[in-house]
MOPAC internal coordinates of N, CA, C and O (Angstrom, degrees):
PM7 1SCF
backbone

  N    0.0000 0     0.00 0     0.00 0    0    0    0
  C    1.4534 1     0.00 0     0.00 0    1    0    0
  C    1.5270 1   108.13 1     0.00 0    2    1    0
  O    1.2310 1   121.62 1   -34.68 1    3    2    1
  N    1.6502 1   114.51 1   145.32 1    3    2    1
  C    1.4972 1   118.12 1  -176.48 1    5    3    2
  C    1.1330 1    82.17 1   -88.86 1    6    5    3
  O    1.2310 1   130.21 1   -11.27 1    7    6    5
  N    2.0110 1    97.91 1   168.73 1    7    6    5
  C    1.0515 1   113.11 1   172.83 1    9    7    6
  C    1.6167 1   125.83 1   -98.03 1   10    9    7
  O    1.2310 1   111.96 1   -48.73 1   11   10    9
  N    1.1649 1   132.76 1   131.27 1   11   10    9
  C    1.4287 1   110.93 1  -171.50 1   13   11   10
  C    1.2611 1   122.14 1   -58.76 1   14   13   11
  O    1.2310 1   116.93 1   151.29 1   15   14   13
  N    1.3804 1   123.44 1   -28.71 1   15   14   13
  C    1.4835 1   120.33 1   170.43 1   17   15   14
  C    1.4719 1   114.23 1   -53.58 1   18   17   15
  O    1.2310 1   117.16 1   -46.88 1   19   18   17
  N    1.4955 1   123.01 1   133.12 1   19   18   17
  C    1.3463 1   119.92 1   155.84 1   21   19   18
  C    1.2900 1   119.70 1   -61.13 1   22   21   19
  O    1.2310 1   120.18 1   -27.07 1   23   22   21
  N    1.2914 1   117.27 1   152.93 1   23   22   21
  C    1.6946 1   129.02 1   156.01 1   25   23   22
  C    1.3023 1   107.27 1   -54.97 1   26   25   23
  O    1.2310 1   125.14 1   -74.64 1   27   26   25
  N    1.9342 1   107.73 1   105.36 1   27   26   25
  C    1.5880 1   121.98 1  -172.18 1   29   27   26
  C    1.4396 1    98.44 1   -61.39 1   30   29   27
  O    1.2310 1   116.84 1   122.48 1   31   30   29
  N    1.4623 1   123.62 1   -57.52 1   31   30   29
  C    1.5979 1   123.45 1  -173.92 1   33   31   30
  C    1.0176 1   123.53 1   -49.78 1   34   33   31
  O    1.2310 1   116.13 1   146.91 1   35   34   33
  N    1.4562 1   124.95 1   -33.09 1   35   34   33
  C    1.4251 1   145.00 1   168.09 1   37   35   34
  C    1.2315 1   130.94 1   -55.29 1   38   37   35
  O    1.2310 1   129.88 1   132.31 1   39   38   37
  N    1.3128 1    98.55 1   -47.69 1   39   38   37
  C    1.5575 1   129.40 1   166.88 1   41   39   38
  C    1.2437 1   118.35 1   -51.48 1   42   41   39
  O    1.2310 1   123.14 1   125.36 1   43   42   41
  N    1.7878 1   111.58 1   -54.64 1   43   42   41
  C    1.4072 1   128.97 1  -152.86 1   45   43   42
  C    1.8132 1    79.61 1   -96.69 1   46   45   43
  O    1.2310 1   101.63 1   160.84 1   47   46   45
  N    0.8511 1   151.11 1   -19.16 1   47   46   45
  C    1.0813 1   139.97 1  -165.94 1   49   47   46
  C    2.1075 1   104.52 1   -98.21 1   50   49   47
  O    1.2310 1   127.33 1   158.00 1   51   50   49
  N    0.8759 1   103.49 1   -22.00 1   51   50   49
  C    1.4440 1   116.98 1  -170.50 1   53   51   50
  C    1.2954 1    93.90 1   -81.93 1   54   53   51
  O    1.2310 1   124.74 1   110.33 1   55   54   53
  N    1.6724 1   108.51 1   -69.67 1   55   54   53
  C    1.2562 1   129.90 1  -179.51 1   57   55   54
  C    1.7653 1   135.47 1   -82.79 1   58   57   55
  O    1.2310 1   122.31 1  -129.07 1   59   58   57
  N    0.9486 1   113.17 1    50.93 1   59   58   57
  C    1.8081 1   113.02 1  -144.07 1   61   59   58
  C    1.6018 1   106.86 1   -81.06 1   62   61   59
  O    1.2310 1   130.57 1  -149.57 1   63   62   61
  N    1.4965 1    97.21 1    30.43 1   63   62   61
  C    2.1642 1   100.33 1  -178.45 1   65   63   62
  C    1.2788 1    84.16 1  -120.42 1   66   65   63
  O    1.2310 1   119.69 1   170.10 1   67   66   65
  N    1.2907 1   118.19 1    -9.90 1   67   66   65
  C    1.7259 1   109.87 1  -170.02 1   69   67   66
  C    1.3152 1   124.25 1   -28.66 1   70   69   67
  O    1.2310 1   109.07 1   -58.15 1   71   70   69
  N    1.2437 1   138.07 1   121.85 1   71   70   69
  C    1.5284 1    99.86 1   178.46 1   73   71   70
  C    1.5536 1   122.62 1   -83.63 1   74   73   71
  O    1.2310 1    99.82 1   -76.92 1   75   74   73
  N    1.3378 1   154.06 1   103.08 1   75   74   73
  C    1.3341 1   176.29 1  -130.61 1   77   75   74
  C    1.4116 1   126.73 1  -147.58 1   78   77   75
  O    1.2310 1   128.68 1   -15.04 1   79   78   77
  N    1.3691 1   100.88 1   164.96 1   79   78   77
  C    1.8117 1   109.42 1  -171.98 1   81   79   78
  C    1.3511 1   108.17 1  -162.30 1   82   81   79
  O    1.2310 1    99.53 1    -1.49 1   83   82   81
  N    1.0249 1   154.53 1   178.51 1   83   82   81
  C    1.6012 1   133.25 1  -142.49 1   85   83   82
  C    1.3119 1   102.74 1   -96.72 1   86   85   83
  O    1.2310 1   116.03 1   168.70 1   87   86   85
  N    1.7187 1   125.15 1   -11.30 1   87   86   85
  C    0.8551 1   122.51 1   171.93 1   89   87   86
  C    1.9641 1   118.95 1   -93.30 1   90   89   87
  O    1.2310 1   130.97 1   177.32 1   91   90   89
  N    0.9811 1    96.44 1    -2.68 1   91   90   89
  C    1.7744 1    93.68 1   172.96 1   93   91   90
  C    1.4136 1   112.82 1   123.51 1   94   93   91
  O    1.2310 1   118.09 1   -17.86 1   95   94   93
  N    1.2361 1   121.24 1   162.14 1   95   94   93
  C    1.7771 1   114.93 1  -176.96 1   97   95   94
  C    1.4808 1   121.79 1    -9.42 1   98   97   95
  O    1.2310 1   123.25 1   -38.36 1   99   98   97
  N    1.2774 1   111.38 1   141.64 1   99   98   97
  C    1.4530 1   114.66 1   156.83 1  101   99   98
  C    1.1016 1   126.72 1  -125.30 1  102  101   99
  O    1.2310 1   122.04 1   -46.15 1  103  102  101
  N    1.8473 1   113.70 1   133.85 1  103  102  101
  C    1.7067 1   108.08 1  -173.61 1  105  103  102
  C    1.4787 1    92.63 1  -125.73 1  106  105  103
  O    1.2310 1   135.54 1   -23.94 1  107  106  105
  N    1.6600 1    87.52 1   156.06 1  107  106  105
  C    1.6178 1   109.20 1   176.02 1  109  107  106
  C    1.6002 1   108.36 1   -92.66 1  110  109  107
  O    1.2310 1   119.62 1   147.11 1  111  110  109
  N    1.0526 1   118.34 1   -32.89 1  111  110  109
  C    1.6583 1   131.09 1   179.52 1  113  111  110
  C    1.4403 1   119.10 1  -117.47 1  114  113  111
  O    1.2310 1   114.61 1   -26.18 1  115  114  113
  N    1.1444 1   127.82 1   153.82 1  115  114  113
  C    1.2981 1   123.02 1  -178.14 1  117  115  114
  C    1.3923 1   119.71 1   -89.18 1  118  117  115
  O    1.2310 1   117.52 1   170.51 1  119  118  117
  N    1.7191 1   122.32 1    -9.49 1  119  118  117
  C    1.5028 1   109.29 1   150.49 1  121  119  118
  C    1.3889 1   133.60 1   -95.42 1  122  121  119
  O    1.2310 1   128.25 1  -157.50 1  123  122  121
  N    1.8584 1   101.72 1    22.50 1  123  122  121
  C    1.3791 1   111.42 1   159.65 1  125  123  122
  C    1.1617 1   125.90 1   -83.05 1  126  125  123
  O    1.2310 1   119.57 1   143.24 1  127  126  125
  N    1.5934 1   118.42 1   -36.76 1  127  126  125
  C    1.8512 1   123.77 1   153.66 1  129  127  126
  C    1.7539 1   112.68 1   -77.92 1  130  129  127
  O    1.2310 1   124.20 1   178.71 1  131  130  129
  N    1.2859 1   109.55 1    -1.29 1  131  130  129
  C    1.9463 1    95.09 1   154.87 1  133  131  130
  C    1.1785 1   113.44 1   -73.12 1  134  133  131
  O    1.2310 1   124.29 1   139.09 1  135  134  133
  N    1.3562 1   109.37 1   -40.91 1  135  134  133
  C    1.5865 1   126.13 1  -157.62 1  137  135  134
  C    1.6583 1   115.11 1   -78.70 1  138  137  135
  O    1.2310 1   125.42 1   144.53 1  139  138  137
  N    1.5773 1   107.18 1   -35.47 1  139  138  137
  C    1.4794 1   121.20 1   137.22 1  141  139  138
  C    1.1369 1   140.56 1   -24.23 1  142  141  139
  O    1.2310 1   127.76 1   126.99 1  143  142  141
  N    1.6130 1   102.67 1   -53.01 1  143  142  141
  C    1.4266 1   122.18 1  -166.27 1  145  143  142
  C    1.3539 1   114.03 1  -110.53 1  146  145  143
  O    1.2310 1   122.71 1   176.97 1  147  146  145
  N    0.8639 1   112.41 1    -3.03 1  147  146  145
  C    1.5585 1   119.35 1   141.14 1  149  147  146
  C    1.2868 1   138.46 1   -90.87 1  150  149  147
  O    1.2310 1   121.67 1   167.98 1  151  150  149
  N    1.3363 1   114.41 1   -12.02 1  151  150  149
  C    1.3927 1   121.52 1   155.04 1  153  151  150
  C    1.4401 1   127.99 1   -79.40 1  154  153  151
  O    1.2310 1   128.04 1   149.36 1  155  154  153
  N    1.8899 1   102.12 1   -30.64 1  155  154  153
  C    1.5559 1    96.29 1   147.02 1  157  155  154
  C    1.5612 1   145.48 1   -52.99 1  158  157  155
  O    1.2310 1   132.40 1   130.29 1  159  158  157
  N    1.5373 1    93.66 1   -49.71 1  159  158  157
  C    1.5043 1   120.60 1   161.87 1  161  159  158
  C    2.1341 1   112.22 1   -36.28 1  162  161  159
  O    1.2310 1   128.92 1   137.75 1  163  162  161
  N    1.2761 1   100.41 1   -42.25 1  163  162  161
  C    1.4883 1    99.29 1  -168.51 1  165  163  162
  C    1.5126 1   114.87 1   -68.82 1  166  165  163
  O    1.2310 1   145.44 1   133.72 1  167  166  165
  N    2.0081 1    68.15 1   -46.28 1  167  166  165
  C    1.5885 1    84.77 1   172.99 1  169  167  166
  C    1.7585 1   146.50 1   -43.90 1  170  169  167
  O    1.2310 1   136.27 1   126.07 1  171  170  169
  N    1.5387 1    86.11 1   -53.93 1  171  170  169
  C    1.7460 1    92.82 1   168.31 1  173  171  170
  C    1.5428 1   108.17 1   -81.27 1  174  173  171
  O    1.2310 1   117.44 1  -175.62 1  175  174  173
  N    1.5415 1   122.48 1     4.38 1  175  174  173
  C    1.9578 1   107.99 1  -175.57 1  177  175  174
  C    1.7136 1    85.33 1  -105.21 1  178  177  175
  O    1.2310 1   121.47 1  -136.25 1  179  178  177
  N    1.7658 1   114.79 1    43.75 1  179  178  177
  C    1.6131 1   110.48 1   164.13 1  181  179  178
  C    1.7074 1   105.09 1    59.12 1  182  181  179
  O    1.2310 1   118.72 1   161.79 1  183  182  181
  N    1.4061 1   120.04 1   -18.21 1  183  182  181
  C    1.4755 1    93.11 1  -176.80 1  185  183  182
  C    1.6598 1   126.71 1   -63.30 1  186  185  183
  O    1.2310 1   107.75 1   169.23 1  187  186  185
  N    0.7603 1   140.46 1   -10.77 1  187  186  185
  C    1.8305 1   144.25 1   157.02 1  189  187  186
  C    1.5628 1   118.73 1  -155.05 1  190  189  187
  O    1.2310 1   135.16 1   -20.94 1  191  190  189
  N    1.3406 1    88.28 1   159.06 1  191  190  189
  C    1.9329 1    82.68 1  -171.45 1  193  191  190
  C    1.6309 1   111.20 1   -85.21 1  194  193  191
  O    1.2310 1   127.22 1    -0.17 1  195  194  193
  N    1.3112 1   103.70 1   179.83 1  195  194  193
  C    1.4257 1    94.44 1  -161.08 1  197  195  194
  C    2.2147 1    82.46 1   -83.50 1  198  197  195
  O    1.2310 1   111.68 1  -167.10 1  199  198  197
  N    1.0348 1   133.28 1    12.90 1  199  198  197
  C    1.6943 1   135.05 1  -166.00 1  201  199  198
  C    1.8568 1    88.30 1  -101.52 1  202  201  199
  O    1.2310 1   124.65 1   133.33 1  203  202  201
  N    1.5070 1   108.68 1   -46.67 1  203  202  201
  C    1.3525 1   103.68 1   167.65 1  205  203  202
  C    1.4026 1   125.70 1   -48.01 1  206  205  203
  O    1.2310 1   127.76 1   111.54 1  207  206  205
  N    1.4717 1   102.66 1   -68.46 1  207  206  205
  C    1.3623 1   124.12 1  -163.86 1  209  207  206
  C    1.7711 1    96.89 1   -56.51 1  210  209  207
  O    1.2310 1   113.86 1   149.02 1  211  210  209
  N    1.2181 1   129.22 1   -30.98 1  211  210  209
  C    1.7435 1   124.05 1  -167.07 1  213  211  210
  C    1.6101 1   104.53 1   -84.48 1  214  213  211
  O    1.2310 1   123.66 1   155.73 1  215  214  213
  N    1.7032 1   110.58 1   -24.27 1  215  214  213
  C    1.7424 1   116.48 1   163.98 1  217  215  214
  C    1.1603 1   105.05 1   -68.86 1  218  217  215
  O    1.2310 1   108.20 1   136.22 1  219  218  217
  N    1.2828 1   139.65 1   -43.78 1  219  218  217
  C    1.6481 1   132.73 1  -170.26 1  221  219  218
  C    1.2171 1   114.16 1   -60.40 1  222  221  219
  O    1.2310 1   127.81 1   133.86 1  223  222  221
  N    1.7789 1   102.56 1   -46.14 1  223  222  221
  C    1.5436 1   101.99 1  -172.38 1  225  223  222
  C    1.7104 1   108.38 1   -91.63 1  226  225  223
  O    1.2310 1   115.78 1   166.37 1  227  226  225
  N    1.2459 1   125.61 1   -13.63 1  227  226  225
  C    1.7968 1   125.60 1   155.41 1  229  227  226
  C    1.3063 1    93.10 1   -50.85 1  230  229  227
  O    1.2310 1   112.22 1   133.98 1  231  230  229
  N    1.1209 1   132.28 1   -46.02 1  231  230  229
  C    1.6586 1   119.07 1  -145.13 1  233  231  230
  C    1.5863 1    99.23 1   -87.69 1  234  233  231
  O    1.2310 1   118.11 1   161.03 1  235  234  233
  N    1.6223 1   121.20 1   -18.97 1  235  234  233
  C    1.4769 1   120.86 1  -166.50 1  237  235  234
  C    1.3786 1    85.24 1   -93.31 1  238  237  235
  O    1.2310 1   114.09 1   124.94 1  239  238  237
  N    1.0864 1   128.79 1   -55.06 1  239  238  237
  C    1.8203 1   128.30 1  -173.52 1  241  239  238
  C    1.8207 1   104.19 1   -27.80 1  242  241  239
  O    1.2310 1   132.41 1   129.67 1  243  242  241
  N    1.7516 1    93.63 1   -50.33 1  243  242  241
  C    1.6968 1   110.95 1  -145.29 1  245  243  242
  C    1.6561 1    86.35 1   -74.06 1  246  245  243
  O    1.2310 1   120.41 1   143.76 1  247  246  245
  N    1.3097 1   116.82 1   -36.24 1  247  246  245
  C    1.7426 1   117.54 1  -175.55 1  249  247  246
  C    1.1448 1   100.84 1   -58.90 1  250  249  247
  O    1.2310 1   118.12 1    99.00 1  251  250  249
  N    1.4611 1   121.18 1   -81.00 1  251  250  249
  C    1.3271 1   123.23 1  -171.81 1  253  251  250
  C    1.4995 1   122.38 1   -28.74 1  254  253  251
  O    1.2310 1   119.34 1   134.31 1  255  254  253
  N    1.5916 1   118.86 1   -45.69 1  255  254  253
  C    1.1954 1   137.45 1  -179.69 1  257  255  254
  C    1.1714 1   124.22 1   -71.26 1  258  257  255
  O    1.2310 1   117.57 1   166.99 1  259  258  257
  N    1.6017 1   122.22 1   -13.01 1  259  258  257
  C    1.4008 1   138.29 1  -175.07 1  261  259  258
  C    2.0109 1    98.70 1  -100.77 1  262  261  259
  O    1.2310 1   129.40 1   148.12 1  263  262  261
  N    1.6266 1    99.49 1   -31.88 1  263  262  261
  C    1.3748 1    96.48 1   171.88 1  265  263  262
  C    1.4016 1   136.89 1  -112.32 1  266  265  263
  O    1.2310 1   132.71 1  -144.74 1  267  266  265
  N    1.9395 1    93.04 1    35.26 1  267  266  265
  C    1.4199 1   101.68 1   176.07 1  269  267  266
  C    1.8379 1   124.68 1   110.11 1  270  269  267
  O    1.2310 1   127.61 1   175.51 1  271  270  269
  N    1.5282 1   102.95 1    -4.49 1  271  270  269
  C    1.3701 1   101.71 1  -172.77 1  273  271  270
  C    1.7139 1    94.77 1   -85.77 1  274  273  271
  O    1.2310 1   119.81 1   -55.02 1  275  274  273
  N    1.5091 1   117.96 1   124.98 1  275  274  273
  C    0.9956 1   144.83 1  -166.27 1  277  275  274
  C    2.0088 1   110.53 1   -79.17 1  278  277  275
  O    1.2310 1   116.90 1   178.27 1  279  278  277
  N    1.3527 1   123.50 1    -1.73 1  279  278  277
  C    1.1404 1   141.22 1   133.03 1  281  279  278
  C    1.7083 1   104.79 1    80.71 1  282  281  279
  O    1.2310 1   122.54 1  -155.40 1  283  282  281
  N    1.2748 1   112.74 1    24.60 1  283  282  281
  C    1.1152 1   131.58 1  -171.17 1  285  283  282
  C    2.0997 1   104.58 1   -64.72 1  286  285  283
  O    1.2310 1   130.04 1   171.75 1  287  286  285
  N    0.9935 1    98.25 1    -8.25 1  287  286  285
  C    1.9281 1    96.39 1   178.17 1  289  287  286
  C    1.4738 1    92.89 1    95.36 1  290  289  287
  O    1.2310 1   109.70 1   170.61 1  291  290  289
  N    0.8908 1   136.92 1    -9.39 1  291  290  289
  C    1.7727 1   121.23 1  -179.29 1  293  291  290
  C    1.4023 1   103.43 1  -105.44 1  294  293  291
  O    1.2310 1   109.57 1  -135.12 1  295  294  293
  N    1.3019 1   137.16 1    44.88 1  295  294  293
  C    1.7024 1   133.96 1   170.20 1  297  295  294
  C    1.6119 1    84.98 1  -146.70 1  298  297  295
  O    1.2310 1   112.38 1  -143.15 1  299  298  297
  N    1.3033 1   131.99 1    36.85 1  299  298  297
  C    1.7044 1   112.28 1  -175.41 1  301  299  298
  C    1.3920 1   103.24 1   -77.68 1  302  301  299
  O    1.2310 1   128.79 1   154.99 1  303  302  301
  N    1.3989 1   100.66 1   -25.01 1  303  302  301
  C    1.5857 1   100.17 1  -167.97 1  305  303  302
  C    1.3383 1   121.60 1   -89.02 1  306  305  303
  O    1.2310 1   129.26 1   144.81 1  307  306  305
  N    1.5619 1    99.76 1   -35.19 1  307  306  305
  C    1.4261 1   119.26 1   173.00 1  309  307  306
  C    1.9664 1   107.05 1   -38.07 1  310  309  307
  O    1.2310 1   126.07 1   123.73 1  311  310  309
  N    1.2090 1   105.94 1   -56.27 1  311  310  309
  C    1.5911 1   131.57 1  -164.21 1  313  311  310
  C    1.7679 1    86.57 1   -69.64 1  314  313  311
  O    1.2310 1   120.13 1   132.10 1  315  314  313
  N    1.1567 1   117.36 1   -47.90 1  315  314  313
  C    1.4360 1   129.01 1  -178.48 1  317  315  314
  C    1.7047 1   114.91 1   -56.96 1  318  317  315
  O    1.2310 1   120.51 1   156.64 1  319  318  317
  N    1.1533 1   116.63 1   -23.36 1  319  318  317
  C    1.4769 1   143.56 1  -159.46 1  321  319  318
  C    1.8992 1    93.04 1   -95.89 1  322  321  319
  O    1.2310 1   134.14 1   121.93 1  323  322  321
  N    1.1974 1    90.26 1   -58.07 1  323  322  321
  C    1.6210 1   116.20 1  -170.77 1  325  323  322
  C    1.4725 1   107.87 1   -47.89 1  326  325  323
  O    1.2310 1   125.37 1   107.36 1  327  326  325
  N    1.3340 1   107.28 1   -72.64 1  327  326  325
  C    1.6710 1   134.00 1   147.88 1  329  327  326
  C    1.4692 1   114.69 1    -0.10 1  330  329  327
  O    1.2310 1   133.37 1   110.54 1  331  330  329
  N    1.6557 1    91.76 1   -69.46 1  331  330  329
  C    1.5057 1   113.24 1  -164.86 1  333  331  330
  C    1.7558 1   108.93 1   -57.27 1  334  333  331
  O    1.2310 1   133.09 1   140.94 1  335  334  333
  N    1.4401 1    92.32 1   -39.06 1  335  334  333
  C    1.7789 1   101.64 1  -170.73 1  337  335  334
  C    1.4500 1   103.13 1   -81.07 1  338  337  335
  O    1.2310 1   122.26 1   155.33 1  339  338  337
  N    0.8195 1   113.28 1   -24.67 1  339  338  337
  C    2.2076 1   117.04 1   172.07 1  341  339  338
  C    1.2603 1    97.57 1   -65.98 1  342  341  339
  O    1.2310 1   121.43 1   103.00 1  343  342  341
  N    1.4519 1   114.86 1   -77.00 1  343  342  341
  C    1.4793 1    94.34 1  -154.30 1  345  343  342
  C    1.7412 1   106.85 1   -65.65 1  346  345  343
  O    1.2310 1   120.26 1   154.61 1  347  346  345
  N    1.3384 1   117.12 1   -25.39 1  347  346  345
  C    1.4596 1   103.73 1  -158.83 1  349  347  346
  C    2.2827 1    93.79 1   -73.76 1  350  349  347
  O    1.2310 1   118.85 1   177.59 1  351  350  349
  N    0.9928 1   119.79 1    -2.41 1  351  350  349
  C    1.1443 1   121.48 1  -175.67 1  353  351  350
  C    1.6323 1    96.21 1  -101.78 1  354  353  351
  O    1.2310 1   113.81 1   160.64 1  355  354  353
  N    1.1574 1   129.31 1   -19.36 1  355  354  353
  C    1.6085 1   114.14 1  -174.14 1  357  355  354
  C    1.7967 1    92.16 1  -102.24 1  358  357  355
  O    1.2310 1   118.69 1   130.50 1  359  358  357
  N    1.1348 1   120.11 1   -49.50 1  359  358  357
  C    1.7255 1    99.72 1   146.92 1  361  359  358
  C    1.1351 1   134.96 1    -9.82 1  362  361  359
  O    1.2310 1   114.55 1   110.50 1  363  362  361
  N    1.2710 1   127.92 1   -69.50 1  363  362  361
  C    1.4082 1   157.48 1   175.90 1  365  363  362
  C    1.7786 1    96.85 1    99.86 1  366  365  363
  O    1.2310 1   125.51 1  -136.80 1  367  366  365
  N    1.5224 1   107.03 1    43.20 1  367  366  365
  C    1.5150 1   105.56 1  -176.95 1  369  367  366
  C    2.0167 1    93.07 1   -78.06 1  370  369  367
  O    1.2310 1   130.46 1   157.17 1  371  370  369
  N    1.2346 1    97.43 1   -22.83 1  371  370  369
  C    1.7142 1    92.38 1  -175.07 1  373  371  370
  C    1.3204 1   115.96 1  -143.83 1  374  373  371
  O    1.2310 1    93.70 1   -11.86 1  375  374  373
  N    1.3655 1   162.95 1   168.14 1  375  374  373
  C    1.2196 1   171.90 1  -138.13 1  377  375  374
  C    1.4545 1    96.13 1  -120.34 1  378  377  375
  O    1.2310 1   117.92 1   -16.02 1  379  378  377
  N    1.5024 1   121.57 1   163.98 1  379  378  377
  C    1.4519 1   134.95 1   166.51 1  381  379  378
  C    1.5367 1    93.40 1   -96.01 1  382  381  379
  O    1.2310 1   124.76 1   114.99 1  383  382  381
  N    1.0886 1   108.46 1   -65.01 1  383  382  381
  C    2.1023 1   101.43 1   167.98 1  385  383  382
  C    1.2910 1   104.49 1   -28.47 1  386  385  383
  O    1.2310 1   114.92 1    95.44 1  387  386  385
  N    1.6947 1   127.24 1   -84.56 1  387  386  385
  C    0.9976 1   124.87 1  -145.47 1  389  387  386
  C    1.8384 1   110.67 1   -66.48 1  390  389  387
  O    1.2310 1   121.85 1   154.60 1  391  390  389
  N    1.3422 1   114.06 1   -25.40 1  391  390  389
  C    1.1299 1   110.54 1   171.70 1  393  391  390
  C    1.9818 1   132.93 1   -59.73 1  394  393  391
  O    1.2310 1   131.75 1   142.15 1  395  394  393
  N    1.3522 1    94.91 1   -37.85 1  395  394  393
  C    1.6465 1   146.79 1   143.88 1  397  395  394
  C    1.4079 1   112.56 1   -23.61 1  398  397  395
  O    1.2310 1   120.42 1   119.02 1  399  398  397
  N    0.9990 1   116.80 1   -60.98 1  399  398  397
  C    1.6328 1   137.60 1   153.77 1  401  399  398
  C    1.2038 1   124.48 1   -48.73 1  402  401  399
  O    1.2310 1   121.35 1   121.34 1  403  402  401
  N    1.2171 1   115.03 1   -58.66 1  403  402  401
  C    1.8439 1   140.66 1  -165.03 1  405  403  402
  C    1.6940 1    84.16 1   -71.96 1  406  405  403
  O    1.2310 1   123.26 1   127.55 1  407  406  405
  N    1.7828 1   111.36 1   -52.45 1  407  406  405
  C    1.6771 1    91.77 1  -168.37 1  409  407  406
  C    2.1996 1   112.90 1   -62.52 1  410  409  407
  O    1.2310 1   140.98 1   132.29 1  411  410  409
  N    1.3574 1    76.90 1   -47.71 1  411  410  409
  C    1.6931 1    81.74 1   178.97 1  413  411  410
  C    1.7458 1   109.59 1   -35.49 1  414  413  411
  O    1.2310 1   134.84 1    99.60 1  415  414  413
  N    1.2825 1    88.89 1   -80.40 1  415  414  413
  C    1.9230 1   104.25 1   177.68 1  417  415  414
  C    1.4999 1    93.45 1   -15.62 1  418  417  415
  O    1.2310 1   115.23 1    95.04 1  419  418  417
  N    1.3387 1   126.65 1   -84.96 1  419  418  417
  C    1.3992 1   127.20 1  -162.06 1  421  419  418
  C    1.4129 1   118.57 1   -57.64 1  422  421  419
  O    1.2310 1   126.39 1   158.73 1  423  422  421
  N    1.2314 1   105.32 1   -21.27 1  423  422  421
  C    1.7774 1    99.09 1  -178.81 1  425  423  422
  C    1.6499 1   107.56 1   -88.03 1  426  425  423
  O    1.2310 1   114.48 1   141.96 1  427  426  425
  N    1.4782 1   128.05 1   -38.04 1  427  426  425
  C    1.3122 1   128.57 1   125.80 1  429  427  426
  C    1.5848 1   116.34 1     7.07 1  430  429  427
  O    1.2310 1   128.50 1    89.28 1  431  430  429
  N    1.2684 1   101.23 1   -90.72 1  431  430  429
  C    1.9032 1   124.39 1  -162.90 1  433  431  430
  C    1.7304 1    86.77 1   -55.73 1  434  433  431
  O    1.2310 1   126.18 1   103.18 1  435  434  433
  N    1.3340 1   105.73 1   -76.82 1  435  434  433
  C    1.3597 1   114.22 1  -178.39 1  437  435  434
  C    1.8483 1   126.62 1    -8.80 1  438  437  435
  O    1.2310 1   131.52 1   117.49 1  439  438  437
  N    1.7542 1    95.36 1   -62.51 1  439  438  437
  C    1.0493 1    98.42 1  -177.16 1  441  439  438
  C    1.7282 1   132.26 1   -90.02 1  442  441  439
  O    1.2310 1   128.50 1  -163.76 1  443  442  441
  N    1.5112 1   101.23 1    16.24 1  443  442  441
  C    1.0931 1   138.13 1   174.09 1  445  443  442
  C    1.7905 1   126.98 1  -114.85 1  446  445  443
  O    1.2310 1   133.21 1   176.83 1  447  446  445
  N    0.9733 1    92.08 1    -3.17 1  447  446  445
  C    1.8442 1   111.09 1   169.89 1  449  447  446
  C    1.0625 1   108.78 1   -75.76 1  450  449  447
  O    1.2310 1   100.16 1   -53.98 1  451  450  449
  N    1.3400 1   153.53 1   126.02 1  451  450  449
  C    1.1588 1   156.82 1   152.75 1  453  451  450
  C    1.9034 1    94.08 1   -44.67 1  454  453  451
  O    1.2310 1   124.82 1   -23.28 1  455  454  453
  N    1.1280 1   108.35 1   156.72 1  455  454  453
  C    1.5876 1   134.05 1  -174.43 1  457  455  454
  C    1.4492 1    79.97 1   -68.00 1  458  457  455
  O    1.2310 1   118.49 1   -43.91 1  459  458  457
  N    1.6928 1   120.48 1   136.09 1  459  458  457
  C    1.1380 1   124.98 1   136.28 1  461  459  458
  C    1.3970 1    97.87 1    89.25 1  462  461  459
  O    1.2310 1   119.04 1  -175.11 1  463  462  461
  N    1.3736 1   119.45 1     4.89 1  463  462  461
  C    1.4976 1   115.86 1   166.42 1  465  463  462
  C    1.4352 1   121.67 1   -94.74 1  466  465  463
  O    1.2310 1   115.65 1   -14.26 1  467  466  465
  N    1.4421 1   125.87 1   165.74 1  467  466  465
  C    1.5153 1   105.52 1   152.94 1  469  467  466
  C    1.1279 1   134.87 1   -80.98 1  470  469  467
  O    1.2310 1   122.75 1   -36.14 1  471  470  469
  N    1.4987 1   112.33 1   143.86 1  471  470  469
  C    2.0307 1   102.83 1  -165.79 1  473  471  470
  C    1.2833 1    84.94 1   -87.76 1  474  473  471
  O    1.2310 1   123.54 1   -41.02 1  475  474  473
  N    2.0162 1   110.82 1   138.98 1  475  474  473
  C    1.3154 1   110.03 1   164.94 1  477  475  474
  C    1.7629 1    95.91 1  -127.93 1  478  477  475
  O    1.2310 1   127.02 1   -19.29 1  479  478  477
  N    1.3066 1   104.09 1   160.71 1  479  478  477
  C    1.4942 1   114.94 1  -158.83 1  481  479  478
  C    1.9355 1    87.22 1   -99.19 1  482  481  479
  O    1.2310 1   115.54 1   -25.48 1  483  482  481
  N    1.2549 1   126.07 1   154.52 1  483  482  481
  C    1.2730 1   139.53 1  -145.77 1  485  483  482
  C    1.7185 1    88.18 1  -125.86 1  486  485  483
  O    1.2310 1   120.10 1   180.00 1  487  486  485

């Protein structure tokens, strides 16, 4: 059996903005280590290398940054999120429709959540 942890050196070497601490990633929110952990997940089922995956997310950093994101360390994930939906769409792990959908659905749920609830998708 693999291990679910990624290879930290590997990682930090692929990824060297990561944000980290001697013990391994650090998140501020909890769909910043989903969003993580599904990029691990892709990662070990062979769908892109981790040489891919560090161009996708250079290239979301470099967008954001060309259109104003002020780069302060609090959007790593956001850009990371961004990333995630490129490559898994140049994959063809998911649709631009179906992704398209998934955003709607949530902005939907979202704005129908009572404050302080969890948004669940219907």
């Amino acid at each position: 059996m693999t291990s679910a942890r990624p290879n930290l050196p590997e990682l930090r070497a692929a990824l060297p903005a990561l944000p980290c601490d001697d013990a391994g990633p650090v998140f501020s929110a909890p769909w910043e280590a989903q969003a993580f952990a599904m990029t691990v997940a892709l990662h070990k089922r062979g769908m892109f290398t981790w040489a891919e995956w560090a161009e996708c997310l250079s290239r979301a950093i470099r967008d954001a940054q060309a259109a104003g994101d002020p780069d302060r360390g609090n959007t790593y994930y956001s850009h990371w999120l961004t990333a995630l939906e490129r490559i898994s769409t140049i994959k063809g792990l998911v649709t631009e429709d179906t992704l398209r959908q998934r955003h709607n659905a949530w902005d939907v749920a979202a704005r129908y959540t009572p404050h302080g609830q969890p948004i669940e998708l219907g």
